[in-house]
C-alpha positions in Angstrom: 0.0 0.0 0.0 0.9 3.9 -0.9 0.7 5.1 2.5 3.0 2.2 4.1 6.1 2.9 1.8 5.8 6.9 2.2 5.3 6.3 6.1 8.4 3.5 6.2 10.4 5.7 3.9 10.3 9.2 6.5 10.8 6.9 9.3 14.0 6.0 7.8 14.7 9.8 6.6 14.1 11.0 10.1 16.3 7.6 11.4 19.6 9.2 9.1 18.7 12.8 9.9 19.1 12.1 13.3 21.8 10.3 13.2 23.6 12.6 11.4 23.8 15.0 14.0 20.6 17.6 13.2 21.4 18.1 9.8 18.7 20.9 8.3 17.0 19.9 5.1 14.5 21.8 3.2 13.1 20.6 -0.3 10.8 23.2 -2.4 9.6 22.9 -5.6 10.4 19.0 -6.5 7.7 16.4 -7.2 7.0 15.6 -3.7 7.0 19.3 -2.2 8.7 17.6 0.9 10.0 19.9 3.8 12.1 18.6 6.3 14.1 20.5 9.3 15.2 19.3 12.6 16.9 20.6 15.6 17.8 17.7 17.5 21.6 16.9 18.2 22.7 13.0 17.9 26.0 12.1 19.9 28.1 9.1 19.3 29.6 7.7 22.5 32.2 5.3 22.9 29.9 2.4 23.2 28.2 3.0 19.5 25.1 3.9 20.6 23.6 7.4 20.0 22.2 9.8 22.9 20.8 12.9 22.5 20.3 16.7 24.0 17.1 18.0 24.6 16.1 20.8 22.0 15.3 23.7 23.3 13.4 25.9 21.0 11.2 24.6 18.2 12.3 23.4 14.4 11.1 24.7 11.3 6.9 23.5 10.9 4.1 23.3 12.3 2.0 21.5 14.7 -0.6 19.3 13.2 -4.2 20.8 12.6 -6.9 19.8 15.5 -4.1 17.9 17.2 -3.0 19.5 20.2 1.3 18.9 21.2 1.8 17.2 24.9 2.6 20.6 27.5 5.7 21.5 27.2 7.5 19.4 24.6 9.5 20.7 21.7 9.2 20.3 18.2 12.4 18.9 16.8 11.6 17.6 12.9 9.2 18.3 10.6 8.2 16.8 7.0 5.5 16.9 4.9 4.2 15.7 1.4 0.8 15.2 -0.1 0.4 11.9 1.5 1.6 12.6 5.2 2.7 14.9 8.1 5.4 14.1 10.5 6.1 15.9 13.3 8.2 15.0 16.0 9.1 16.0 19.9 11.0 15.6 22.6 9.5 16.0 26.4 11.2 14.9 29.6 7.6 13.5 31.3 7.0 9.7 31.1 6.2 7.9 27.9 2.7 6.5 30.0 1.9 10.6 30.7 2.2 11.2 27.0 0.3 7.9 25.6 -2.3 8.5 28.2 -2.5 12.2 26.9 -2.9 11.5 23.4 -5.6 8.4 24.2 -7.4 10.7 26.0 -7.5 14.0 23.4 -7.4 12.0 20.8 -10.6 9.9 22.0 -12.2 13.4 23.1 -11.9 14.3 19.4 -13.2 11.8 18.0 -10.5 9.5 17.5 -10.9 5.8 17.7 -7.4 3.7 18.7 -7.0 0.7 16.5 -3.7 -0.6 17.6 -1.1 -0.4 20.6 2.4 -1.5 20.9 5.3 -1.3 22.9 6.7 1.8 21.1 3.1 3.4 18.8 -0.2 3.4 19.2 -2.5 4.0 16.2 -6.1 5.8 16.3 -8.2 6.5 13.1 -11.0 9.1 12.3 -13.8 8.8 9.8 -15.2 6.5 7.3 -13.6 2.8 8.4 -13.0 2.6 5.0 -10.9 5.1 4.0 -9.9 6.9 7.7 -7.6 9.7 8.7 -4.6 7.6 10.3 -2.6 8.7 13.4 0.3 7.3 15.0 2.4 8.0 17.6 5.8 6.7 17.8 7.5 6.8 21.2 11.4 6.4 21.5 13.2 6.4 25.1 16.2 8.0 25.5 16.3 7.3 29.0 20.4 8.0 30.0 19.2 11.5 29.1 15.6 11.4 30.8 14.5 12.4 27.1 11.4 11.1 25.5 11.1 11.9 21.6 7.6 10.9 20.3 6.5 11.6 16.5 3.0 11.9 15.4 2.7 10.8 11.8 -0.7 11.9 10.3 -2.6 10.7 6.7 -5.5 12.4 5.5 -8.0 9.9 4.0 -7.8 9.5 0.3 -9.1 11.5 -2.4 -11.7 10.2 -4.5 -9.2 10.1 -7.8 -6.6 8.7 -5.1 -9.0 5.9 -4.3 -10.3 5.1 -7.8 -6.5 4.5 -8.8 -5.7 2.3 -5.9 -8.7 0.2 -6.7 -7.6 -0.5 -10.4 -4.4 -1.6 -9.0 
């Protein structure tokens, strides 16, 4: 499916960005009218794994429309292309305070959660057929007390969108 390449192919994207060390990207014009900033600084230690610092003013975007950020995180990445938005940010609460935040809005709004996991839970909105789709990724960086949590939203489909998926 469409929306499962795009999503895998920013999760990798934001994977390199950040291990890159905060690299700043922005793409205007191409194709896939992509834009793509973060602020977050990767680390490598001596032990070959990769720690962060906690951002302290907000990257290039925007928050997503009609979905409210957790208090006091930051935004540290931002991308965006006809099919999805992804936003991500860093907090220094518990991952259970921010799932239990997002169940809770997200439900309030509307929202229905569809799937949890050890590090996402999912939540659609609208027609079961063709939903909006919501998840939150949650990543522990917990030598540096730093939660970074990403909230990766799809609109539902167009009607041209769905008409050529179904003669696929």
């Amino acid at each position: 499916m469409k929306k499962t390449t795009i999503f895998a192919t920013l999760t990798a994207l934001l994977l390199v960005v950040l291990l890159l060390g905060g690299c700043s990207l922005s793409k205007k014009g191409d194709d896939t009218n992509t834009k793509v900033k973060t602020n977050t600084e990767a680390v490598e230690t001596d032990d070959d794994e990769d720690t962060i610092e906690m951002a302290t003013v907000d990257a290039f975007g925007e928050d997503l429309k009609d979905i409210p950020r957790y208090a006091g995180s930051i935004r540290t990445y931002y991308a965006e292309d006809e099919e999805e938005t992804a936003v991500t940010y860093e907090t220094t609460d518990a991952e259970s305070k921010v799932r239990e935040y997002y169940k809770t809005t997200l439900t309030e709004k509307g929202w229905r959660q569809t799937g949890v996991a050890t590090d996402y839970s999912d939540f659609e909105k609208g027609d079961e057929a063709n939903p909006e789709i919501l998840t939150v990724y949650f990543t522990q960086y917990e030598d540096e007390g730093i939660l970074e949590y990403e909230l990766v939203y799809s609109p539902p489909l167009t009607p041209e969108e769905l008409a050529a998926e179904n003669e696929e």
